[in-house]
PAGUFI-519488 format. One record per residue (C-alpha): residue number from 0; residue in one letter; y, z, x. Coordinates in nm, 4 decimals. Layout:
BEGIN
<NUM; 'A'; <Y; Z; X>>
...
***
This chain:
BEGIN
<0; 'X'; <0.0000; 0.0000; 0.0000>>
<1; 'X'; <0.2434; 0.0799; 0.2768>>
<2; 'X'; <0.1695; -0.2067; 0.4446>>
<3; 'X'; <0.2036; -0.4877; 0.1571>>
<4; 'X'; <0.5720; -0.2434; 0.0206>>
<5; 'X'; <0.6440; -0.3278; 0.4348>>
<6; 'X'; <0.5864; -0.6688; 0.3796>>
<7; 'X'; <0.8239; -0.7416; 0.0915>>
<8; 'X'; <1.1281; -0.5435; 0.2211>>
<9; 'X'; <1.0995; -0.7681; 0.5252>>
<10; 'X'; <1.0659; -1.0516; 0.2658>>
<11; 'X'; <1.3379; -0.9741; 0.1092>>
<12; 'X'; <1.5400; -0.8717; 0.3939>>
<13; 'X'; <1.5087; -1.2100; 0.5512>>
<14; 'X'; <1.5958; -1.3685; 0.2078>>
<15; 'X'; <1.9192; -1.1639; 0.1888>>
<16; 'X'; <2.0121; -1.2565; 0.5799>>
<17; 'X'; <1.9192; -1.6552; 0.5009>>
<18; 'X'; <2.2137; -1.6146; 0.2107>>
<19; 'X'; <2.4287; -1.4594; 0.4403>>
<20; 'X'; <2.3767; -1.6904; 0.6858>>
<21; 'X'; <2.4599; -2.0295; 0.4405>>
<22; 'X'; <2.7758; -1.8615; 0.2854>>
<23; 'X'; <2.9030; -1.7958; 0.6622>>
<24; 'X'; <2.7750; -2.1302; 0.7596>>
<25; 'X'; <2.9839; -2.3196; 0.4349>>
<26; 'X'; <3.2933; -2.0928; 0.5105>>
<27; 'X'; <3.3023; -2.2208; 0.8948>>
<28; 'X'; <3.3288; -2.5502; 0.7519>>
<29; 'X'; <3.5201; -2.5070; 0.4870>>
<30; 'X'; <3.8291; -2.3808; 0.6892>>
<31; 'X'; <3.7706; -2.6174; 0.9454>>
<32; 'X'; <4.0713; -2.8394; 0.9878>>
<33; 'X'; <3.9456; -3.1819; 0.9469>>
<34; 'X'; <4.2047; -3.3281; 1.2231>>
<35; 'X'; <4.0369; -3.0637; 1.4676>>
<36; 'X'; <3.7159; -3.0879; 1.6499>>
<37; 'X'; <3.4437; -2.9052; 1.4404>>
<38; 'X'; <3.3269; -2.5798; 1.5377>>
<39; 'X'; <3.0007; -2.5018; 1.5880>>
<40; 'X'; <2.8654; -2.3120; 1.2977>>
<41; 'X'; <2.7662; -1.9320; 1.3684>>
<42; 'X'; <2.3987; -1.8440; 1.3015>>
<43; 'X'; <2.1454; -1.5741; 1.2471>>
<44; 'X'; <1.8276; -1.6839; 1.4178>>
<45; 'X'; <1.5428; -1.6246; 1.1662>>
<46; 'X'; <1.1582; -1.6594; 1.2296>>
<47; 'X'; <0.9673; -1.9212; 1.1185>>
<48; 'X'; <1.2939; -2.1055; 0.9982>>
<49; 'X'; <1.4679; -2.4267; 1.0116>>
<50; 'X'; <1.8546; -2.4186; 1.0850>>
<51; 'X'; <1.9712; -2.4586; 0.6890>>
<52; 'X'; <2.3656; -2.3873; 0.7940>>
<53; 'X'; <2.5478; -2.6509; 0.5623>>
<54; 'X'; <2.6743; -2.9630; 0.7264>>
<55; 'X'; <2.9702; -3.1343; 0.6987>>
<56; 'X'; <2.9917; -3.4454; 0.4481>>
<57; 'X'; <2.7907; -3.7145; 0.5555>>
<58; 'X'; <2.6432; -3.5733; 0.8232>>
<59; 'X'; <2.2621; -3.6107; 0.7343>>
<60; 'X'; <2.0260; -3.6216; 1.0192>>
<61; 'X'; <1.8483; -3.9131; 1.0447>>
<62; 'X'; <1.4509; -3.9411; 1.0305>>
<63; 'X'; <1.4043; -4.2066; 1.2833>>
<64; 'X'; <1.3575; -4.1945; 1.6454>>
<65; 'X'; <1.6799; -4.1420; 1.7759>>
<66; 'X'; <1.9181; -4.4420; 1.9342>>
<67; 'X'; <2.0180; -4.5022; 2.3054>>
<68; 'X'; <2.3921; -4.4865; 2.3639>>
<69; 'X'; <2.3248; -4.8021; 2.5703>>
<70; 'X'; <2.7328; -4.9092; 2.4787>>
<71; 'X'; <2.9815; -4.6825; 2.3095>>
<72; 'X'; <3.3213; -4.7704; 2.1881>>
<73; 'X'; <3.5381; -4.4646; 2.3078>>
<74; 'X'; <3.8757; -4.4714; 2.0305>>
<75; 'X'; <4.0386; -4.1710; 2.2477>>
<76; 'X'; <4.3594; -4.2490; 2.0526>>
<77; 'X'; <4.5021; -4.3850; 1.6975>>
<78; 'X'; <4.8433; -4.4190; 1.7886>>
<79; 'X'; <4.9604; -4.7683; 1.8273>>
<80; 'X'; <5.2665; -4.9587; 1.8836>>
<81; 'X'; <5.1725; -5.2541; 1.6322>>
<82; 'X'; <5.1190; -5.2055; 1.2113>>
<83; 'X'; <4.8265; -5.4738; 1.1525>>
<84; 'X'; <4.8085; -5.3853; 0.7780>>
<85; 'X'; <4.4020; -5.4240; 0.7654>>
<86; 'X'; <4.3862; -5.1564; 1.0978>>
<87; 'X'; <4.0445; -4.9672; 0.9765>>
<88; 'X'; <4.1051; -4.6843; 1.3143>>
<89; 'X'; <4.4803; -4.5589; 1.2030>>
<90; 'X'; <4.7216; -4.2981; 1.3214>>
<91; 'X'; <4.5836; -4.0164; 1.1246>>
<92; 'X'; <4.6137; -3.8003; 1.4148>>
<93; 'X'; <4.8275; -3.8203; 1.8011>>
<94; 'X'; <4.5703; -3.5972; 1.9885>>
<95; 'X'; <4.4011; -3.7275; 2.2773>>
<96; 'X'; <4.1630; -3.4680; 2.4919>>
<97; 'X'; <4.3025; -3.4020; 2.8207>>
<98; 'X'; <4.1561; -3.6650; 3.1153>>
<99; 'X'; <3.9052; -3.3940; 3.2612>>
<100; 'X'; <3.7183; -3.3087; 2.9080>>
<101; 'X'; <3.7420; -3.6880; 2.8035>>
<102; 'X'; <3.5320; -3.7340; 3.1259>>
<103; 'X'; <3.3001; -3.4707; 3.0749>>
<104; 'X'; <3.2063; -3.6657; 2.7608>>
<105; 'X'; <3.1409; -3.9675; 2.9248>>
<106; 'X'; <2.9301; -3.8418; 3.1834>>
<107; 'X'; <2.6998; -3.6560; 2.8995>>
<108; 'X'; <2.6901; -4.0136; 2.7235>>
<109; 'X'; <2.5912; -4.1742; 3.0884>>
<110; 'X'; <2.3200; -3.9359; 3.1168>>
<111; 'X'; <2.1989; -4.0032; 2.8030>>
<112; 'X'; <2.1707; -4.3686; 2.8552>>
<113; 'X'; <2.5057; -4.5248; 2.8442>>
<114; 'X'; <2.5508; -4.8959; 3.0193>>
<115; 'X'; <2.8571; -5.0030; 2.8737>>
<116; 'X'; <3.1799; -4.8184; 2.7629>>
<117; 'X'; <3.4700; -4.9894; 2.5603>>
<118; 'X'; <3.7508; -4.8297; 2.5065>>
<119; 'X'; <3.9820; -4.8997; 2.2301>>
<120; 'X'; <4.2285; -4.7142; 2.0147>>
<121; 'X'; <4.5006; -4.7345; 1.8225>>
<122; 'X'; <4.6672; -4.9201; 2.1401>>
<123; 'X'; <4.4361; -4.7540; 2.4873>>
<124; 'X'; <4.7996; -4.8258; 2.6651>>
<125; 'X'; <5.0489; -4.6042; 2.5306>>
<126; 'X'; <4.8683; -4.3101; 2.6161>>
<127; 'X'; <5.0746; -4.2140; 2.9737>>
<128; 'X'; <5.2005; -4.6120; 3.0118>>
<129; 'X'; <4.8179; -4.7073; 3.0885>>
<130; 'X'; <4.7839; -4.4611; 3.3831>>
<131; 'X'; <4.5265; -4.2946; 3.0852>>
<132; 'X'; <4.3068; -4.5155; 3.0747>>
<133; 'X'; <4.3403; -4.6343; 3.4007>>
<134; 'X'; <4.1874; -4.3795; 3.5004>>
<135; 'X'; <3.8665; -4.3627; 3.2766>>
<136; 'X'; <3.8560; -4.6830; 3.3820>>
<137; 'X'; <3.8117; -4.6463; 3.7640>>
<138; 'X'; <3.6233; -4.2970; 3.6756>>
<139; 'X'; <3.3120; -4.4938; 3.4546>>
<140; 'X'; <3.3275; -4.7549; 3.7213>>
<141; 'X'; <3.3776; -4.5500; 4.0631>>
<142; 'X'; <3.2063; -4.2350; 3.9799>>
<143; 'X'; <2.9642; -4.3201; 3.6420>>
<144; 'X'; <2.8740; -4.6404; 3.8151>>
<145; 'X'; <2.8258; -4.7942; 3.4518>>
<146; 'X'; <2.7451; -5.2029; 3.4843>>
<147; 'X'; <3.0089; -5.2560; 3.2324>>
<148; 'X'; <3.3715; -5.1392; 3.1583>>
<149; 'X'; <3.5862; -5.3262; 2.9381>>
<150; 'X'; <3.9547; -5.2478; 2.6777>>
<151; 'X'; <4.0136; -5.4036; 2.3681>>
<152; 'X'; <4.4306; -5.4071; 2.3535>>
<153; 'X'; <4.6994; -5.5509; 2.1426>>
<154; 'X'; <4.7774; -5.6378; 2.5376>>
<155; 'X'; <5.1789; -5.5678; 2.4843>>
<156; 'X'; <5.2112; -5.3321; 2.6864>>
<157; 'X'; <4.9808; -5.4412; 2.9877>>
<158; 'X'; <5.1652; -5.4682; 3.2841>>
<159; 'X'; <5.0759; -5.6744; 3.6148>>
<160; 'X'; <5.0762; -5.3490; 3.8926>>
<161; 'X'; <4.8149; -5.1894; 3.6355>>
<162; 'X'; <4.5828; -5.4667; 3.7295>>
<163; 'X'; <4.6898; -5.4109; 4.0937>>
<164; 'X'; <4.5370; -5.0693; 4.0749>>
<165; 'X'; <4.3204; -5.0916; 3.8301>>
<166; 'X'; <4.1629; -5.4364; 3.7551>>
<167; 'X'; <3.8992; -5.3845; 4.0638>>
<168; 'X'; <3.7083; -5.1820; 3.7982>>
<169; 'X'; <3.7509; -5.3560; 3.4878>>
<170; 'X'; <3.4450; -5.5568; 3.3571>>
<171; 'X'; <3.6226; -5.7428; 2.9901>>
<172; 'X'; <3.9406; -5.6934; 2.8733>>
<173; 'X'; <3.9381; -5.8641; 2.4961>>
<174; 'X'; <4.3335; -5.9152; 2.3744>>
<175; 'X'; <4.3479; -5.8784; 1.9791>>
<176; 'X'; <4.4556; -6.2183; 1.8767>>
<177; 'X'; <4.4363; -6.3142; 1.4939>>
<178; 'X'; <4.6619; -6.6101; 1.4958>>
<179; 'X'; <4.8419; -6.9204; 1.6917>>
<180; 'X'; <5.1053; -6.9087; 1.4423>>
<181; 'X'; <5.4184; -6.6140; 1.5219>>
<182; 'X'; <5.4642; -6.6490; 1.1681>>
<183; 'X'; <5.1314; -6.4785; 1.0610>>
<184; 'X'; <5.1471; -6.2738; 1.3101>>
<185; 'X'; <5.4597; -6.0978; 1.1814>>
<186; 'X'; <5.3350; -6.0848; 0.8112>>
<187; 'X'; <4.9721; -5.9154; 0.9847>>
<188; 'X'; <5.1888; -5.7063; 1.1924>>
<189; 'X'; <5.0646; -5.7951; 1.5265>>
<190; 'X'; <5.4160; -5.7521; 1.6481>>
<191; 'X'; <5.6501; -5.5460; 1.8227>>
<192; 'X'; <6.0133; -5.6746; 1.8052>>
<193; 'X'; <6.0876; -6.0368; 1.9502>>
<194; 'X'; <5.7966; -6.0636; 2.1958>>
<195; 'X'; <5.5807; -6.3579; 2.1572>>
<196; 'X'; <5.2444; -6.1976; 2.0648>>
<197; 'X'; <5.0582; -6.5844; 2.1881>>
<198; 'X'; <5.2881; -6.6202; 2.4986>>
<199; 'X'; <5.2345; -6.2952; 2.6031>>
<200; 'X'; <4.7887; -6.4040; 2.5488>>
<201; 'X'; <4.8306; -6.6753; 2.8267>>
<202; 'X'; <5.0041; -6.4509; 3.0715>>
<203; 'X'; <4.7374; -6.1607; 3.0372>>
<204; 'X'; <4.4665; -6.5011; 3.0392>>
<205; 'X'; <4.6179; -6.5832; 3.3376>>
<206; 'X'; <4.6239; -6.2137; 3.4913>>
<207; 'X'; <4.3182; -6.2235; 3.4581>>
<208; 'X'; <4.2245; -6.4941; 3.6558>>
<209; 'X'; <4.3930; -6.3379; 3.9418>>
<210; 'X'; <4.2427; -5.9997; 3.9561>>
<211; 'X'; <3.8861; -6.1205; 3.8605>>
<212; 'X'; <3.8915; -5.9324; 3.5035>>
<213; 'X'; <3.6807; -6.1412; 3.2117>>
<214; 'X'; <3.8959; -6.2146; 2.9191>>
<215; 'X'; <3.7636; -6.1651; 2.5802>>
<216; 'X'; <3.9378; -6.2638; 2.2159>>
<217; 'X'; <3.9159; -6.0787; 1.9173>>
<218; 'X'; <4.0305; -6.1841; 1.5966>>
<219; 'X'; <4.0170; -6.0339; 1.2590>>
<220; 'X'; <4.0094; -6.2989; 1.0111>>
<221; 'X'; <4.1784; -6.2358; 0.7003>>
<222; 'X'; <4.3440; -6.4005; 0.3451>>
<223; 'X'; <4.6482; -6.4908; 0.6200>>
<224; 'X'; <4.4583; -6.6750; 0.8758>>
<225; 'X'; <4.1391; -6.8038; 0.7327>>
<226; 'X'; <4.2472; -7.1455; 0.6716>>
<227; 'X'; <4.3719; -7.1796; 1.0356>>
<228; 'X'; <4.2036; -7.3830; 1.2737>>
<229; 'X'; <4.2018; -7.2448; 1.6238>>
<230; 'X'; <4.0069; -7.5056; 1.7864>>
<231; 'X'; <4.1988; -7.6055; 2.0354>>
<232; 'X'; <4.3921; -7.3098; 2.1334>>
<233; 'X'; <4.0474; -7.1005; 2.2227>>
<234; 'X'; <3.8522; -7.3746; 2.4151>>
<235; 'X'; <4.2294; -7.4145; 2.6002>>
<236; 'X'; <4.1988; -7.0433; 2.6710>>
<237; 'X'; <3.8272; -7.0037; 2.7396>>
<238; 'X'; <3.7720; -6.6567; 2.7007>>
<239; 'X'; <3.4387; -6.5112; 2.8092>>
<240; 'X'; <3.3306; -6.3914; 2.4395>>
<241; 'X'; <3.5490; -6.4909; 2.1349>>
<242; 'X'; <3.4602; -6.2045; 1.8596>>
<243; 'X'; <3.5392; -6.3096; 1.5289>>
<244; 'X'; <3.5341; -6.0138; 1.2442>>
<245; 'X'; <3.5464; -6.0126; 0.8540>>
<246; 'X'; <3.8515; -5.8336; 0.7519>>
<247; 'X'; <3.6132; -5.5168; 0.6495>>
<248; 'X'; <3.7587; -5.1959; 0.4346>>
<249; 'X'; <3.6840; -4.8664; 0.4888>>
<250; 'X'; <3.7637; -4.5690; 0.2660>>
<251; 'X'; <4.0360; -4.3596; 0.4147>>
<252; 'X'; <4.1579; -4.5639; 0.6837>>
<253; 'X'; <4.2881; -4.8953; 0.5391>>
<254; 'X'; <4.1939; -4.8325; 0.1763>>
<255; 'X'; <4.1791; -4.5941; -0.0904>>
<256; 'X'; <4.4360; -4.2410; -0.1695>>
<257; 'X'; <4.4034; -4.0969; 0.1321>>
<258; 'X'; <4.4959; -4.3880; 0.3672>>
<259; 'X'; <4.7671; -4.5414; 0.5840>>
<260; 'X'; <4.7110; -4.9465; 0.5394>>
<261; 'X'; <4.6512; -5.1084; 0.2162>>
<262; 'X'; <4.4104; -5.3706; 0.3613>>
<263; 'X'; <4.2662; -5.4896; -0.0272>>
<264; 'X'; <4.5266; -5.8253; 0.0099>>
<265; 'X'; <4.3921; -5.9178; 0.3349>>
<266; 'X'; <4.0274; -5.8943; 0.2392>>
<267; 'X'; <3.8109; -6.2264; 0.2351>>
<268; 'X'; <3.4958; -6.3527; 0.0653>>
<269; 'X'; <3.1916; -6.3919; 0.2360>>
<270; 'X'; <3.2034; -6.7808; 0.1558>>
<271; 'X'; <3.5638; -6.7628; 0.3021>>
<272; 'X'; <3.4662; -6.6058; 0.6224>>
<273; 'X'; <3.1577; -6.8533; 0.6447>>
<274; 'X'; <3.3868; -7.1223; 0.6019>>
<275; 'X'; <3.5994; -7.0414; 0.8786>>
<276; 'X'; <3.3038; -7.0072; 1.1258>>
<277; 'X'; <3.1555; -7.3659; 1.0011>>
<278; 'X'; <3.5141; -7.5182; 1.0961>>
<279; 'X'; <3.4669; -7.3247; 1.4721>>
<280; 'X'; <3.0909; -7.4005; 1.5249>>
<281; 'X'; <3.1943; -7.6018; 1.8101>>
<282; 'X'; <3.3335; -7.3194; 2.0215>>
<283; 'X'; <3.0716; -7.2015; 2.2233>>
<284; 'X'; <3.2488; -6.8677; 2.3242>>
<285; 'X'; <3.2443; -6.7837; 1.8868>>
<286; 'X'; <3.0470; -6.4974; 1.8170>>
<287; 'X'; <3.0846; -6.3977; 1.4856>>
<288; 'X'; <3.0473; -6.0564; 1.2773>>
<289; 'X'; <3.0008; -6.0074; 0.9137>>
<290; 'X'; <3.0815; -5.6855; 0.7480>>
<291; 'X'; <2.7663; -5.5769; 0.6986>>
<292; 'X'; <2.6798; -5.6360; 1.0870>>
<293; 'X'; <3.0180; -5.4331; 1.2050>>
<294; 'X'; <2.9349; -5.1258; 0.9325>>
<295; 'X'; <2.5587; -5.0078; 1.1216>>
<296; 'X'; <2.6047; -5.1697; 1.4287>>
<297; 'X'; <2.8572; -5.0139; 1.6480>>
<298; 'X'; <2.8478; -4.6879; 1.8615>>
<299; 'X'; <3.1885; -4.5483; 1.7652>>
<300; 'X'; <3.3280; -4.1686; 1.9255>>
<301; 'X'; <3.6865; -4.0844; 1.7607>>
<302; 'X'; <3.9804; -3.9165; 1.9671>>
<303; 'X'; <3.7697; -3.5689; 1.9969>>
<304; 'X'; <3.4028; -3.7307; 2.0687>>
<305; 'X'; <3.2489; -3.7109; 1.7164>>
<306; 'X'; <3.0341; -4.0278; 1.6369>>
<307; 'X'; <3.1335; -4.1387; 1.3034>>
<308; 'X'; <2.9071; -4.2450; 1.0655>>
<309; 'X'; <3.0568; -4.5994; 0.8602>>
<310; 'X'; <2.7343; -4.6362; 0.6767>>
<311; 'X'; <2.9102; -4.4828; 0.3046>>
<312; 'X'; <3.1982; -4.7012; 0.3604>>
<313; 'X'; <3.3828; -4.4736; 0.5198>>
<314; 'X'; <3.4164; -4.2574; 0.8436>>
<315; 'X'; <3.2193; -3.8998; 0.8458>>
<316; 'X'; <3.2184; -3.7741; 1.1803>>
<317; 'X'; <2.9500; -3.5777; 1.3462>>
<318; 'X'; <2.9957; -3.2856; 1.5548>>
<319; 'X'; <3.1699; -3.3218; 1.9177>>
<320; 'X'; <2.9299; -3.4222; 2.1838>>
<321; 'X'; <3.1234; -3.1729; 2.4394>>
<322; 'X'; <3.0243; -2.8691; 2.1333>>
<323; 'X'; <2.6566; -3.0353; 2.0525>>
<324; 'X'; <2.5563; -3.2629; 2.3384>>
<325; 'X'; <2.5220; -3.6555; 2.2877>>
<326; 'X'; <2.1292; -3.5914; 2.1386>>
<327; 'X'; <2.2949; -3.3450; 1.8700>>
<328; 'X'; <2.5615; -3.5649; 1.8060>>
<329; 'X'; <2.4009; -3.9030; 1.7913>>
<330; 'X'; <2.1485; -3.8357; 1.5339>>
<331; 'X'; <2.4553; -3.8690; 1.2506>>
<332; 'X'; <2.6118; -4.1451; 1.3873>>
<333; 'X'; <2.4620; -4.3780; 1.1046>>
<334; 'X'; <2.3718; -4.6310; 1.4462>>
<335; 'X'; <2.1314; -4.9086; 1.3497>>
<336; 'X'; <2.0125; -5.0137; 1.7161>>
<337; 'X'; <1.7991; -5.2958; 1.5561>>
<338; 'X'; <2.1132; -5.4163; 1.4207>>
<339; 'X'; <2.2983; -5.3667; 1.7363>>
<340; 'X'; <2.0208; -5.5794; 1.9128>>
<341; 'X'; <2.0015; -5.8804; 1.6703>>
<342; 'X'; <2.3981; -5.9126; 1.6584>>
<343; 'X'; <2.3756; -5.9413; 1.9985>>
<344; 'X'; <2.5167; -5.6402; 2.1313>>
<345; 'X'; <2.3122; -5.6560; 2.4536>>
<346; 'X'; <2.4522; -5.9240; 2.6677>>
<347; 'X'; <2.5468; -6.0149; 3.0507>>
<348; 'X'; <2.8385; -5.7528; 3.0224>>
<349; 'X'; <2.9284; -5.6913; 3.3655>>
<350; 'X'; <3.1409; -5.9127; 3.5502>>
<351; 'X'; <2.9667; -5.9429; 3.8641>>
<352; 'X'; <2.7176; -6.0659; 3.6965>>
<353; 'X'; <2.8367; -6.3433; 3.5340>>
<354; 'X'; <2.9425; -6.5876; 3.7438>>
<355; 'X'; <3.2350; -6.6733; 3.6445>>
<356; 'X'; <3.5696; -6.9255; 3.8064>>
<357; 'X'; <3.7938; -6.7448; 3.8193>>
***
């Protein structure tokens, strides 16, 4: 009798602690800003139990053997000096993390299998006048020794002594380019006062021939641009890789209440966007993405390391890989790798390996 009475107080006892331990978990979250990096939750180890600590929305761990960070696009800022009205990564916040714990993260994601790390933003130059991430740059290449290193930029604020010190270590730099027309380019808002958003393309093309950097295009093509033919212009610029993307919402970020752009008049069919590629199947550079391919497909860490997860439509980060480590983290990113892998995500991404003229 003693025994079995022993037995259900410490039933019951663990029953009350596994409340205790779910209300404290929920109210961790629940007065966690959602600008700031998420703390980890507080626990009660109990025996013979799975952590049951609510998590936040979105975040539901994935079943499947978990992805490789083979190549991780690194948004370490939203602020930007351009207001392209379909922008789906906007200025919701100005932090950055300080240069040191920004490259303690990316030697936990080299560890954990990282080949290739893009960073992007908002605009990667404004942070410091480019000495930022200038300095990731050489760090991933000089210290990480990662095979690739590239920058996606609105390239307006790229100046020639940054490739002087820096361009030894950068792999691709891709310039955001939606159209050959200034015109569109104002009503996208690709521009920044009276500079010449397509003059200002050839001169960072032709940068790039001198310090051995490969030049990349990406354009987002929209209700503004679709009918444009850009033949001519690309094959005259020969970029490496010419990434062409479906304008593509997402929930918070360039659509709905709670967001900055209002990206719905820029949207475009799928027939639209199939369109355009048909009338640019003769570019061999064109590698095109569909929404459906950019939503599963893409490694993305926001300004404090969280992977977000774009598989709802919109962006639910994880938890911080410098709170949870990249293993943690990575298993609520919402990454298809089979998806990464048939878009073509793996490719010769390293410049000394592709044998280029420069």
């Amino acid at each position: 009798m003693q025994l079995a009475l022993l037995a259900r107080l410490l039933s019951v006892g663990r029953a009350v602690l596994a409340a205790l331990r779910e209300r404290l978990g929920a109210l961790c979250w629940s007065l966690a800003p959602m600008s700031l990096p998420l703390p980890l939750s507080l626990s009660l180890p109990l025996p013979g139990r799975r952590d049951s600590a609510p998590r936040p929305q979105g975040e539901q761990e994935q079943d499947d053997e978990l992805p490789t960070p083979t190549s991780v696009n690194y948004h370490f800022t939203r602020q930007c000096n351009y207001k392209c009205g379909f922008c789906f990564h906007t200025a919701k916040t100005s932090f950055v993390l300080p240069l040191e714990e920004a490259k303690r993260g990316l030697a936990m994601l080299k560890e954990a299998g990282m080949e290739k790390i893009n960073f992007s933003g908002g605009e990667p130059f404004l942070q410091d006048r480019g000495e930022f991430v200038g300095k990731l740059v050489q760090f991933c290449k000089q210290e990480l020794e990662l095979p690739s290193v590239s920058i996606v930029s609105n390239g307006s604020l790229i100046r020639k002594q940054w490739f002087e010190k820096y361009g030894e270590y950068l792999d691709i730099l891709a310039i955001s380019c939606d159209s050959f027309d200034e015109d569109v380019n104002v009503l996208i808002g690709r521009r920044q006062g009276k500079k010449n958003h397509v003059e200002n393309l050839h001169k960072l093309r032709q940068w790039c021939r001198e310090y051995a950097v490969a030049f990349k295009i990406n354009s987002v093509i929209n209700r503004f641009n679709v009918e444009e033919d850009m033949n001519e212009q690309i094959k005259a610029l020969n970029p490496v890789r010419w990434k062409v993307f479906q304008c593509l919402l997402i929930e918070g970020e360039n659509s709905g209440e709670d967001a900055l752009r209002e990206a719905e008049k820029f949207v475009i069919s799928d027939e639209d966007f199939d369109r355009f590629l048909d009338r640019h199947k003769g570019v061999s550079c064109l590698v095109p993405e569909s929404n459906q391919k950019m939503r599963d497909s893409y490694l993305i860490l926001d300004e404090y390391m969280r992977f977000l997860n774009c598989r709802n439509g919109r962006k639910e980060p994880s938890k911080s890989i410098l709170d949870v480590g990249v293993e943690a983290a990575i298993k609520f990113s919402g990454f298809d790798e089979k998806m990464f892998l048939r878009r073509g995500g793996k490719y010769v991404w390293s410049k000394a390996d592709m044998k280029l003229d420069w």
